[in-house]
C-alpha positions as CSV (number, residue, x, y, z in Angstrom):
1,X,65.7,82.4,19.5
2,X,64.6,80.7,16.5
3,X,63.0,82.7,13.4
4,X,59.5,81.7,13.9
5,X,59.5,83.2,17.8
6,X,61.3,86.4,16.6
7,X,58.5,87.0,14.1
8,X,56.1,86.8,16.4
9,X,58.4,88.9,19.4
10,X,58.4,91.7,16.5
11,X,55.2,92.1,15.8
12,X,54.1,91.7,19.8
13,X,56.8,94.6,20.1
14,X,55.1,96.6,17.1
15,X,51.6,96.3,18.7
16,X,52.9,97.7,21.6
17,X,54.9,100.6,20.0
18,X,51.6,100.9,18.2
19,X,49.7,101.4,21.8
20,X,52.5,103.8,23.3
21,X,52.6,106.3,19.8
22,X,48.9,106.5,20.2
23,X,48.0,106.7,24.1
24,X,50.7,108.0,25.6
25,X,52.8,110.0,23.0
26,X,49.2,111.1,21.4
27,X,50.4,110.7,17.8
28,X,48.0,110.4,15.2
29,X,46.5,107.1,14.2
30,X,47.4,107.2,10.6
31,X,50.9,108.2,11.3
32,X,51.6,105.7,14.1
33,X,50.0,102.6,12.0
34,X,52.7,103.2,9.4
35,X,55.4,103.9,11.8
36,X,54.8,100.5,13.6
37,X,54.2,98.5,10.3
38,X,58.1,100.5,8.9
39,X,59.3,99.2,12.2
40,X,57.9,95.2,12.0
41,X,58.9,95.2,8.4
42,X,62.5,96.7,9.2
43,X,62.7,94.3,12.1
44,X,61.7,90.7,10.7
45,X,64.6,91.8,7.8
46,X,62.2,93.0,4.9
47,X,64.7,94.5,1.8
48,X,64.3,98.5,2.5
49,X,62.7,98.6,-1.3
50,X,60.1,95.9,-0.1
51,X,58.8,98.1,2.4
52,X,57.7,100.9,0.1
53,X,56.4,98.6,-2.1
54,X,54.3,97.0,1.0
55,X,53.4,100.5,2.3
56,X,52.4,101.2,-1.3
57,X,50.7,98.0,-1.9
58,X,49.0,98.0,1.7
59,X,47.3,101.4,1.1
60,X,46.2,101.2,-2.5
61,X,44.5,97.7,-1.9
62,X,42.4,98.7,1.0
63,X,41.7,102.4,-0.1
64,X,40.8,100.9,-3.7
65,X,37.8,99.8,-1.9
66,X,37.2,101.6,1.4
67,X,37.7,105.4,-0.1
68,X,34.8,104.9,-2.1
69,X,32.3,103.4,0.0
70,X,33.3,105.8,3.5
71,X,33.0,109.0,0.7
72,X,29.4,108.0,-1.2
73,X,28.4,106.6,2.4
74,X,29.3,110.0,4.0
75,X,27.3,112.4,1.1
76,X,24.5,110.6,1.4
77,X,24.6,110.7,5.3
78,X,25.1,114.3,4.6
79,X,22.3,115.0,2.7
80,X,19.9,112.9,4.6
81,X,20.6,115.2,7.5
82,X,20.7,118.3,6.1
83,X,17.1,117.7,5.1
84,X,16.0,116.6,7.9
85,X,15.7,113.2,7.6
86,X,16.6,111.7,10.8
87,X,14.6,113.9,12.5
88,X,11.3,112.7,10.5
89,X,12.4,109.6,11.1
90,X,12.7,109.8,14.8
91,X,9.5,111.8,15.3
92,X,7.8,109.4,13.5
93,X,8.9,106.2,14.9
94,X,8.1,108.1,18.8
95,X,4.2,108.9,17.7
96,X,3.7,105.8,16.1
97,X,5.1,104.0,19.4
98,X,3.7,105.8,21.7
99,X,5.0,107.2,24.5
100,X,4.9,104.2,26.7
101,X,7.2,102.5,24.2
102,X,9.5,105.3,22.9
103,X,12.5,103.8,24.5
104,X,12.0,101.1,21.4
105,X,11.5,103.9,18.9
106,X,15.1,105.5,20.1
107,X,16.3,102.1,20.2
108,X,15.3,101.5,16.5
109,X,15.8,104.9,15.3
110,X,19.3,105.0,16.8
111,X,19.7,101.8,14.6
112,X,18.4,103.1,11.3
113,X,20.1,106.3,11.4
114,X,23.5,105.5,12.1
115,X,23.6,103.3,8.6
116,X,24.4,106.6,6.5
117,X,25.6,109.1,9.8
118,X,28.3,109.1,11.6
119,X,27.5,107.9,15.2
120,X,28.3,111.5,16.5
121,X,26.6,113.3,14.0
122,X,23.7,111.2,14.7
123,X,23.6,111.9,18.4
124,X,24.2,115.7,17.7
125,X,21.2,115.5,15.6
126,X,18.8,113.2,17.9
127,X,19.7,114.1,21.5
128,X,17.2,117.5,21.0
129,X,14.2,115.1,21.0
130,X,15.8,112.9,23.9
131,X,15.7,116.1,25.7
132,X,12.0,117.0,24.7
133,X,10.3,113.4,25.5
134,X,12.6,113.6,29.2
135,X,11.0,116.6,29.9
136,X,8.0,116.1,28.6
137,X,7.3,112.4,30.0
138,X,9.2,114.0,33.5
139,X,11.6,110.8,33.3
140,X,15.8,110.7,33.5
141,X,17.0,111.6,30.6
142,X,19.3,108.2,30.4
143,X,15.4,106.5,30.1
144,X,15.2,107.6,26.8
145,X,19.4,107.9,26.0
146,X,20.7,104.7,26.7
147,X,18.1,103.3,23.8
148,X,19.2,106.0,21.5
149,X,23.2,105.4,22.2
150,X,22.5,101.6,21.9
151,X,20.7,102.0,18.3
152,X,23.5,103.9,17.1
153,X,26.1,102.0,19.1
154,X,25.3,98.9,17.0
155,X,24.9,100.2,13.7
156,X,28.1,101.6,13.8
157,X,29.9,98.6,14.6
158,X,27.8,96.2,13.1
159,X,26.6,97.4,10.0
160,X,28.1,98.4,6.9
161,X,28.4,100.8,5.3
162,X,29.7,102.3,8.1
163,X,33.7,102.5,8.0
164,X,34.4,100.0,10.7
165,X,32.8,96.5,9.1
166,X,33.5,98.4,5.9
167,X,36.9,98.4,6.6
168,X,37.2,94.7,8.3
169,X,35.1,92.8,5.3
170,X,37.9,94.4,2.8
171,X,40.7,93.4,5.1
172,X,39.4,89.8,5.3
173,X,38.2,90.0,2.0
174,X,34.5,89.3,3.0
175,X,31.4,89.8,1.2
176,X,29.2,92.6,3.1
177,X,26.1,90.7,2.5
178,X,27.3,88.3,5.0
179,X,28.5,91.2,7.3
180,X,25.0,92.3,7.1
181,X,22.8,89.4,7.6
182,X,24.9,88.9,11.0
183,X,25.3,92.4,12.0
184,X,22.0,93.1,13.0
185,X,21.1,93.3,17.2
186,X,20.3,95.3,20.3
187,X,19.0,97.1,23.9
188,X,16.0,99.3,25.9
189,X,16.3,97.1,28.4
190,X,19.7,98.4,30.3
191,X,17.8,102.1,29.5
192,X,15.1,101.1,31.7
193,X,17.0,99.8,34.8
194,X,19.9,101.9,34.6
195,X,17.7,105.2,34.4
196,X,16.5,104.0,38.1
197,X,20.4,103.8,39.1
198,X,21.7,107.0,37.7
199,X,19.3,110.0,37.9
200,X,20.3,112.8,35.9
201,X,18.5,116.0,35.6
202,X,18.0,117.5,32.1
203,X,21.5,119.7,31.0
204,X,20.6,123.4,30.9
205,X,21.4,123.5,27.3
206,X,18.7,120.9,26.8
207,X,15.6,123.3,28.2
208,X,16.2,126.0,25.2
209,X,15.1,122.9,23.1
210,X,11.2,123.6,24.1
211,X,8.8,120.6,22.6
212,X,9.7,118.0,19.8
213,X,7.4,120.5,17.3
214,X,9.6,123.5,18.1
215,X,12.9,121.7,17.0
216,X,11.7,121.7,13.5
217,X,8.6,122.5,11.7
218,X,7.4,118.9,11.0
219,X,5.9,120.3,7.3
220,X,9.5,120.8,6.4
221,X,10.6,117.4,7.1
222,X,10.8,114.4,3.9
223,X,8.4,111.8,4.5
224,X,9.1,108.9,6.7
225,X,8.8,106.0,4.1
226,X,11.4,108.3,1.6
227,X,14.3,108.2,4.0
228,X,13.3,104.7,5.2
229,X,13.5,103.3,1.5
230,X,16.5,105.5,0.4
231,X,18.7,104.4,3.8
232,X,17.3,100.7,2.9
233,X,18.3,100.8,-0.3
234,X,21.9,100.1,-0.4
235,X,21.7,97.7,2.4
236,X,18.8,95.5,0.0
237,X,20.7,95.6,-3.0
238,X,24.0,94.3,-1.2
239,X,22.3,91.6,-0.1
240,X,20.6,90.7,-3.3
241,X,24.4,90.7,-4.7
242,X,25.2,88.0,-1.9
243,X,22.3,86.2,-1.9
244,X,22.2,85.6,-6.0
245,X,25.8,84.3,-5.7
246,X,24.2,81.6,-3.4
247,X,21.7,80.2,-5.5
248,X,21.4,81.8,-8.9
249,X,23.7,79.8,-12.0
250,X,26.2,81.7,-13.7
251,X,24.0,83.8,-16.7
252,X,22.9,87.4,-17.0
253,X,20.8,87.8,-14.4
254,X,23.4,86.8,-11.8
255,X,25.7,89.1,-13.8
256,X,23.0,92.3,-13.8
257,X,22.2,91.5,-9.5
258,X,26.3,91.5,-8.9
259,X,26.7,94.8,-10.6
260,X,24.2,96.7,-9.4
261,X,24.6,95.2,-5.9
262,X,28.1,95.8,-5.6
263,X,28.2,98.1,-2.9
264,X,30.2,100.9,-5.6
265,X,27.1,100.7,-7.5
266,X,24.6,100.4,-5.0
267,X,26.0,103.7,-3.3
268,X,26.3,105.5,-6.2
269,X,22.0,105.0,-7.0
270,X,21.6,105.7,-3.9
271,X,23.5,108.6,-3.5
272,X,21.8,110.2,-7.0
273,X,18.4,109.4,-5.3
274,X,19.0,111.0,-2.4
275,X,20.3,114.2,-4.1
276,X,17.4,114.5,-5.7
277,X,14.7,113.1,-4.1
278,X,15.9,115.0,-0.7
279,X,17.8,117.7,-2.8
280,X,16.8,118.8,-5.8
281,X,12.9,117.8,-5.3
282,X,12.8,119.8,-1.9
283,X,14.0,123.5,-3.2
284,X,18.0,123.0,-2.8
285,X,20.1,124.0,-5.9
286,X,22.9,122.3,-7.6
287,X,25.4,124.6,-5.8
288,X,23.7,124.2,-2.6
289,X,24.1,120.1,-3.1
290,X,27.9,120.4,-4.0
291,X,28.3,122.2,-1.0
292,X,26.5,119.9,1.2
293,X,28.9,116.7,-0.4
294,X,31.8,118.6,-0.5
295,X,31.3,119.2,3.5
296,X,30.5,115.8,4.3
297,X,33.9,114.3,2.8
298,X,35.8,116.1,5.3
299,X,34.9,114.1,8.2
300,X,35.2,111.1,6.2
301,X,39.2,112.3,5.0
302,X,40.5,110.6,8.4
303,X,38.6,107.8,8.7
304,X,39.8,106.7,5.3
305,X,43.6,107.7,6.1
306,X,43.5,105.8,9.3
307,X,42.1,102.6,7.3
308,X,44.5,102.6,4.8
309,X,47.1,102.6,7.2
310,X,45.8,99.9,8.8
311,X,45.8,98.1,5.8
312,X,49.8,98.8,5.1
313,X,49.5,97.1,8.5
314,X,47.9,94.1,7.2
315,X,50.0,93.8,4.4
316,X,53.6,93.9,6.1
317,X,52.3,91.0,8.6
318,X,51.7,89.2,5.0
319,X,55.0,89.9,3.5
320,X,57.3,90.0,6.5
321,X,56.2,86.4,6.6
322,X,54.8,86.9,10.6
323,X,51.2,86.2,9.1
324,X,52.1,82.6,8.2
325,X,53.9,81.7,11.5
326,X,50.6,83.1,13.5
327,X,48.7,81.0,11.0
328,X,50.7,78.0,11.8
329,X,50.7,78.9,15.7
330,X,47.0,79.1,15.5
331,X,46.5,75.9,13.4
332,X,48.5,73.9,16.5
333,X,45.9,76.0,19.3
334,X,42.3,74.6,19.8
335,X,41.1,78.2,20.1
336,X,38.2,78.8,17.7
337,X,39.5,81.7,15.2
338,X,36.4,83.7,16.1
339,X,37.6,84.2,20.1
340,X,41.0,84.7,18.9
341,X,39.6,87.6,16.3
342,X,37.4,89.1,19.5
343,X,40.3,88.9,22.1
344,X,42.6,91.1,20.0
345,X,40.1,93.8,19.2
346,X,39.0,93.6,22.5
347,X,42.3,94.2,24.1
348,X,43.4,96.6,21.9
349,X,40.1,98.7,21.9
350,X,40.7,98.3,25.9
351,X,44.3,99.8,26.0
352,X,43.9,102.5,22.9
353,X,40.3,103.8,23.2
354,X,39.8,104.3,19.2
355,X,37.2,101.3,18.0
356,X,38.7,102.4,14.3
357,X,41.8,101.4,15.4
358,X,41.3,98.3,17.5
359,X,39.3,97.1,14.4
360,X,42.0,97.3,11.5
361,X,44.7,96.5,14.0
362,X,42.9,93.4,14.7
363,X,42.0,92.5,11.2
364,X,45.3,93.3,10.2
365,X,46.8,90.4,12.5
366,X,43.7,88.1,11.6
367,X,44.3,88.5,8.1
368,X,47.4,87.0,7.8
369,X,46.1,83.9,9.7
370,X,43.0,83.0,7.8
371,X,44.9,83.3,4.8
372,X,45.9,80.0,4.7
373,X,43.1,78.4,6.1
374,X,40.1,77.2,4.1
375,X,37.4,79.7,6.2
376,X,34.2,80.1,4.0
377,X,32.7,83.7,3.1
378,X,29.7,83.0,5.9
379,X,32.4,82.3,8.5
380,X,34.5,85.6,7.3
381,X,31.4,87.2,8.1
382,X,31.1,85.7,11.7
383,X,34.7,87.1,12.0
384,X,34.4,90.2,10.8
385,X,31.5,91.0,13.9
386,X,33.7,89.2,16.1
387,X,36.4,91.5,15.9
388,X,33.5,94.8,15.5
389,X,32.3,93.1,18.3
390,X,35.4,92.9,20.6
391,X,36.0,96.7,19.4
392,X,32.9,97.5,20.9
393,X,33.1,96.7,24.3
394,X,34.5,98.4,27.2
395,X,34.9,102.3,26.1
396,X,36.0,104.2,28.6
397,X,38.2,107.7,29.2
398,X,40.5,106.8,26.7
399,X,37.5,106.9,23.8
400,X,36.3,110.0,22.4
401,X,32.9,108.8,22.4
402,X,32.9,108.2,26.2
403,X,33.2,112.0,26.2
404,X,30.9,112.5,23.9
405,X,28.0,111.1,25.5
406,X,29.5,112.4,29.0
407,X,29.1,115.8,27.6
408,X,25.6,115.7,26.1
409,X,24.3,113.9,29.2
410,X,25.7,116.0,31.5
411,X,27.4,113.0,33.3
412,X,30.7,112.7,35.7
413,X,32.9,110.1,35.0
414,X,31.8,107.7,36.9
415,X,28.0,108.0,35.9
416,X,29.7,107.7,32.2
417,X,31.4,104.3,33.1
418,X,28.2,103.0,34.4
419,X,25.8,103.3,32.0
420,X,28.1,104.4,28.6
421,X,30.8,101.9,29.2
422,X,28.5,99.0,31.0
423,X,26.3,99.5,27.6
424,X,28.9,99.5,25.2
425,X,30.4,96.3,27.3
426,X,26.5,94.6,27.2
427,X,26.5,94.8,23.1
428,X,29.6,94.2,22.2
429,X,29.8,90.8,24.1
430,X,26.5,90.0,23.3
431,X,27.6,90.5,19.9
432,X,30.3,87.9,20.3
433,X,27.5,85.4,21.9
434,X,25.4,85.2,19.0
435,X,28.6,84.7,16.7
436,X,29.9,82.1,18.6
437,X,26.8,80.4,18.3
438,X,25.9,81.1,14.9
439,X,29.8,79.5,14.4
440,X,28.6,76.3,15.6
441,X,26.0,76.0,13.0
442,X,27.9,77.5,10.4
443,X,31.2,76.2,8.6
């Protein structure tokens, strides 16, 4: 067997030590994404020293980045909900729909929320008022879930600064304007028709809610356009960074929009505002806010493990030398690098359950490949939702969301794979529709 084929036979054989650490031995992400990068790096002949220094390397480069963004991102997701911001948010986005059309406020709601929460935290937060309009409206409670779960579905693969883009722009070295502009889509429609497939009558639990109004005093709540501007407000400045590389000169201006706009800065203003706009300004004290920060970085502690590890993943592809014969492999294939970015995730969201994983498992082998193509920042971008896309689809028992959702519906299995998984399946290859189109109009 020639060099080039054993590269790739070791890193095929790594992947799949990756898969059988994680689903069937149960060993930790973090732990199992160094153990099969050691075991790549040990195998293609990498000098013991080089491996530190590529475990080393691997880490600090992608935490250098991600650590800070997951940890600001997470306080102010924190904070937001603590006040009860979300909840405004969704009770005002229902009455100013209407009832007829609340599955499109869930929908939307879902959406906005998820951009600072965590997508469990979110639903833990939201399902109370799916509860209250299913009862209230005497419709399946799915009528008014699905659009909620779909909402925060997206988001969280889609849109930074969530950890999963997040973590894929840094590992492709992307700019998250670009990740934004195409991160952005949708469903209510699946609520509707599935609802009429699977009935499902409201979970005990769910009648000790009551109304909407007895979930929270609405007087108590922040205003709707304060959390809407202060969740906004990272995701504008971002984009002004991006979009003033595109068509301002170099000068001070251009210099003042990419500081404030880098997505450090931009989370950090944010943060501040929100601390004292939803903190300080609404009766909380300083120790009360420390607290509230301080709890939200624990959640975030293994997300950021997890995609560091996956970037000591990236990194031995690059210095075993495997990324350059998968570059070369690819540059002899007519396969369009966007499939070949959704495939992987796909497959390996598919066998291991864990989107986080699939995601900087697949953009550590993409990374290597791009590296020595010529592949424009709007093109990086299409990747980047290719892969959140292909890590999207198909979640099933082997995802801890899929129990998630199966708990707070009340579902069995197989009611979870039909509406859950089918959903999860619908967006993340509808997803990968719009970036295969977008990829023929962009180069």
């Amino acid at each position: 067997m020639n060099n080039d084929l054993w590269l790739i036979a070791i890193t095929i054989i790594g992947i799949g030590v990756l898969l059988y650490l994680v689903m069937v031995s149960k060993l930790q992400a973090f732990v199992a994404l160094l153990i099969a990068s050691i075991l790549i790096g040990l195998a293609s002949g990498m000098d013991l020293n080089k491996i530190i220094e590529t475990v080393e390397s691997g880490m600090g480069g992608t935490l250098g980045f991600i650590a800070v963004v997951v940890g600001l991102g997470a306080m102010f997701g924190e904070v937001l909900k603590v006040s009860g911001g979300a909840e405004r948010l969704a009770l005002t986005m229902v009455n100013k729909f209407g009832d007829n059309k609340a599955q499109w406020a869930l929908g939307l709601t879902g959406f906005i929320v998820s951009i600072p929460v965590f997508l469990d935290v979110a639903l833990v937060i939201l399902i109370p008022i799916v509860y209250s309009l299913s009862e209230k409206a005497k419709k399946p409670v799915l009528y008014y879930g699905i659009p909620l779960l779909a909402g925060l579905a997206v988001t969280h693969a889609f849109v930074p600064p969530t950890p999963g883009p997040i973590t894929v722009a840094k590992m492709l070295d992307v700019e998250l304007g670009w990740v934004i502009l195409f991160g952005i889509i949708a469903g209510p429609v699946f609520g509707t028709y599935i609802s009429k497939k699977v009935h499902l009558e409201l979970p005990d639990a769910a009648k000790l809610h009551g109304d909407v109004e007895a979930m929270k005093d609405q007087k108590d709540l922040p205003s709707f356009k304060l959390v809407v501007s202060l969740i906004l407000i990272p995701l504008a400045l971002i984009l002004i960074n991006t979009v003033s590389g595109v068509v301002l000169s170099d000068g001070t201006l251009k210099d003042v929009l990419t500081f404030i706009g880098h997505p450090f800065i931009a989370l950090i203003i944010t943060v501040l505002l929100t601390f004292w706009l939803l903190g300080t300004r609404r009766g909380y004290t300083k120790d009360d806010i420390q607290e509230i920060a301080t709890k939200a970085l624990e959640p975030a502690g293994i997300i950021i493990l997890i995609t560091g590890a996956g970037g000591v993943f990236k990194q031995t592809l690059i210095d075993s030398g495997v990324g350059k014969v998968m570059g070369e492999f690819m540059a002899q294939s007519n396969l369009p690098i966007v499939m070949v970015a959704f495939l992987i995730a796909l497959f390996v969201r598919i066998a291991q359950g864990s989107a986080t994983v699939a995601m900087v498992t697949a953009a550590g082998l993409v990374s290597p490949i791009i590296s020595d193509m010529s592949v424009s920042q709007p093109v990086l971008g299409l990747i980047t939702i290719a892969i959140a896309s292909g890590s999207t689809a198909v979640s099933h028992v082997n995802d801890s969301g899929f129990w998630l959702v199966n708990r707070f519906f009340g579902m069995t299995e197989k009611q979870t794979l039909k509406t859950w998984t089918v959903m999860e399946t619908i967006i993340g290859f509808v997803g990968f529709a719009v970036v295969m189109i977008l990829s023929l109009f962009i180069k």
